[in-house]
C-alpha positions in Angstrom: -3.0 3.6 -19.9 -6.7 3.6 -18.5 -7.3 6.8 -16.8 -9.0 6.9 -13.5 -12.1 9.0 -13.0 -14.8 9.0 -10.2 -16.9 6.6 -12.4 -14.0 4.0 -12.6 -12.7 3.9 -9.4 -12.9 0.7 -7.3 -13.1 1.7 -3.7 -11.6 -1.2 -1.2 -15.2 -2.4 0.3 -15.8 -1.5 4.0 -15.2 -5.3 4.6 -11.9 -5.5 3.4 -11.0 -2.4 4.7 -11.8 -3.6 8.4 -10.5 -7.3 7.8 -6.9 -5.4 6.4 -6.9 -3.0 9.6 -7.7 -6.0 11.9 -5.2 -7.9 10.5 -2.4 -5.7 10.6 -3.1 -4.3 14.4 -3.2 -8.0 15.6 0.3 -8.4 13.8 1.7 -5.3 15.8 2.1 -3.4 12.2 -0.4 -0.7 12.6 0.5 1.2 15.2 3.1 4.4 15.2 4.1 2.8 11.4 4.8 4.3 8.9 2.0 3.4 5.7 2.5 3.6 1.9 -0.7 3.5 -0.2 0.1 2.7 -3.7 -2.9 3.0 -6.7 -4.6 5.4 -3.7 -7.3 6.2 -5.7 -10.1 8.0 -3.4 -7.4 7.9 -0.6 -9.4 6.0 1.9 -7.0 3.2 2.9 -4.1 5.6 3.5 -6.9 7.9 5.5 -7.6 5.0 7.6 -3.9 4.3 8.4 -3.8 8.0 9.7 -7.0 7.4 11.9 -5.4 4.2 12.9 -2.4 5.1 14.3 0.2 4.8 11.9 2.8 8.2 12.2 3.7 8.7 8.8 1.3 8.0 5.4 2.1 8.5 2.0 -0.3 8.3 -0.5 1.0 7.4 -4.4 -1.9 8.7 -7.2 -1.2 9.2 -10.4 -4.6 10.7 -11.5 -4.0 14.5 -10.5 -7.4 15.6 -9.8 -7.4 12.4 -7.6 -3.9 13.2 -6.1 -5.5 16.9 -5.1 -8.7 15.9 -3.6 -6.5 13.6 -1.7 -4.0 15.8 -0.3 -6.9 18.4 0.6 -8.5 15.4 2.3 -5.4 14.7 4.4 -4.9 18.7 4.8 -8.8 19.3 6.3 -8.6 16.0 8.8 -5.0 16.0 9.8 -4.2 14.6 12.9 -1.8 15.6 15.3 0.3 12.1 15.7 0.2 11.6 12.2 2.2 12.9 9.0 0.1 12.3 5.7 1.2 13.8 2.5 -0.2 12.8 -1.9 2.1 12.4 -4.0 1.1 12.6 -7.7 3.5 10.2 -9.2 3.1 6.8 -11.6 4.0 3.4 -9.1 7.0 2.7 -11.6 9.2 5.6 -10.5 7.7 6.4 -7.1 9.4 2.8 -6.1 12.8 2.9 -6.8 12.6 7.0 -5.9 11.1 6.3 -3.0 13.8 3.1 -1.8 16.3 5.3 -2.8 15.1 8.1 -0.4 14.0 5.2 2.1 17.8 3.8 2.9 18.9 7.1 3.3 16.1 7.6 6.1 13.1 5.4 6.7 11.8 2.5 5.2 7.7 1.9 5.0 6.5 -0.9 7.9 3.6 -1.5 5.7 2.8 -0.8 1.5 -0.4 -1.3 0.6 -1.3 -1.4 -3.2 -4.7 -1.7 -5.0 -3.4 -1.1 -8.9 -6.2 -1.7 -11.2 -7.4 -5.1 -12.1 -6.4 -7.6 -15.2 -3.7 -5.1 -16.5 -0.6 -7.1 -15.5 0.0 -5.5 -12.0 0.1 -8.7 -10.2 3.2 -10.1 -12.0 5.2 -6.7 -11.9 4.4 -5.3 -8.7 6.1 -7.9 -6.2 9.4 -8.1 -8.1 9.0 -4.0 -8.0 9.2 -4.5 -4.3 11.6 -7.3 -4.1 13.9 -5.2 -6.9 13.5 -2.5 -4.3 14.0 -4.2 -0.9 15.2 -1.0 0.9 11.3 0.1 0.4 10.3 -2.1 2.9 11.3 -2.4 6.8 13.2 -6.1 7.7 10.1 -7.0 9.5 7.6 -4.9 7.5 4.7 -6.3 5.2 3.7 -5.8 1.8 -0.1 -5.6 0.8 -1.9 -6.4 -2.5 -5.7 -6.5 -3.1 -6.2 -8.3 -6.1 -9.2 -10.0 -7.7 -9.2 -13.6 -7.2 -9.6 -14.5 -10.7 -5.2 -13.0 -10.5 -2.4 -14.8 -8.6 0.5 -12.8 -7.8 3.9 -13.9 -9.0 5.7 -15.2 -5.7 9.1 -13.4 -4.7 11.6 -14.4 -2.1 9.0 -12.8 1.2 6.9 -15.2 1.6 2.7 -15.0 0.7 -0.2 -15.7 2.8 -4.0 -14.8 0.8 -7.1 -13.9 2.9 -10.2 -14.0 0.6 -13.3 -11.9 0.5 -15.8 -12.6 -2.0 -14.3 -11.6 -5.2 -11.0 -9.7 -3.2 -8.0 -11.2 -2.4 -5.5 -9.6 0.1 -2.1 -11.1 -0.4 0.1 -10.2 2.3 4.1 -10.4 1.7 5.2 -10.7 5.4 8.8 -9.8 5.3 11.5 -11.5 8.1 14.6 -11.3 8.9 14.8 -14.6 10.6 12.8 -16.0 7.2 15.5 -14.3 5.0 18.4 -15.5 7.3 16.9 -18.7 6.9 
């Protein structure tokens, strides 16, 4: 396992950070949602769900020293509507944990991952979801940014890509008038 230090990370560009934001406040997502940020890394995407109205964030980071910088992050600019917590955890337990915990309370409107590039992610993660389907809200979406030179594997919630450049946003929108269907 490839460690992640401040001289591997892979931010998510200011442009796909505003098209991703855009797109999910003119689905109706965004607001008073509550956000899971898988692979956080630096912590800025579930930072911008906090700042963008979403009630309830939590961020997944396995690297501890990235988990902590996170959760001081959240601590120093917390915000009165929202809840924004770290968790250091690896993605493959957090998910089924955090389903588990979800259909006893809450599932997540919106999971957004960014797992590291070329190492397989893209043909695990969506059948993690899918495995997991108490995760994510009936009419909640799940987010990957991948690099374009990846394709997903496609699961029963269906997939629409947006493109930027090298990036790729592939956004599972799930339905329940597409899974009654």
């Amino acid at each position: 396992m490839v460690r992640k230090t401040t001289k591997n990370l892979r931010p998510t560009s200011n442009k796909v950070l505003l098209a991703l934001f855009n797109i999910l406040d003119s689905s109706g997502h965004m607001e008073n949602s509550s956000f899971l940020d898988l692979f956080s890394g630096a912590g800025t995407v579930a930072m911008g769900a906090a700042a963008r109205g979403a009630r309830r964030v939590l961020a997944v980071e396995s690297d501890r020293t990235l988990a902590s910088d996170i959760s001081r992050r959240m601590t120093m600019e917390k915000s009165d509507q929202a809840v924004a917590v770290c968790v250091c955890a690896d993605v493959r337990r957090a998910i089924p944990k955090l389903a588990k915990d979800s259909a006893k309370s809450e599932p997540f409107n919106i999971i957004f991952a960014d797992p590291p590039y070329c190492m397989g992610w893209m043909s695990t993660l969506p059948v993690m979801i899918a495995d997991n389907p108490q995760i994510l809200a009936p009419d909640g979406v799940f987010v990957i940014e991948r690099s374009a030179r990846e394709m997903p594997i496609d699961i029963i919630i269906p997939r629409d890509d947006r493109t930027y450049g090298d990036t790729v946003l592939s956004f599972y929108w799930n339905s329940k008038a597409l899974r009654n269907s």
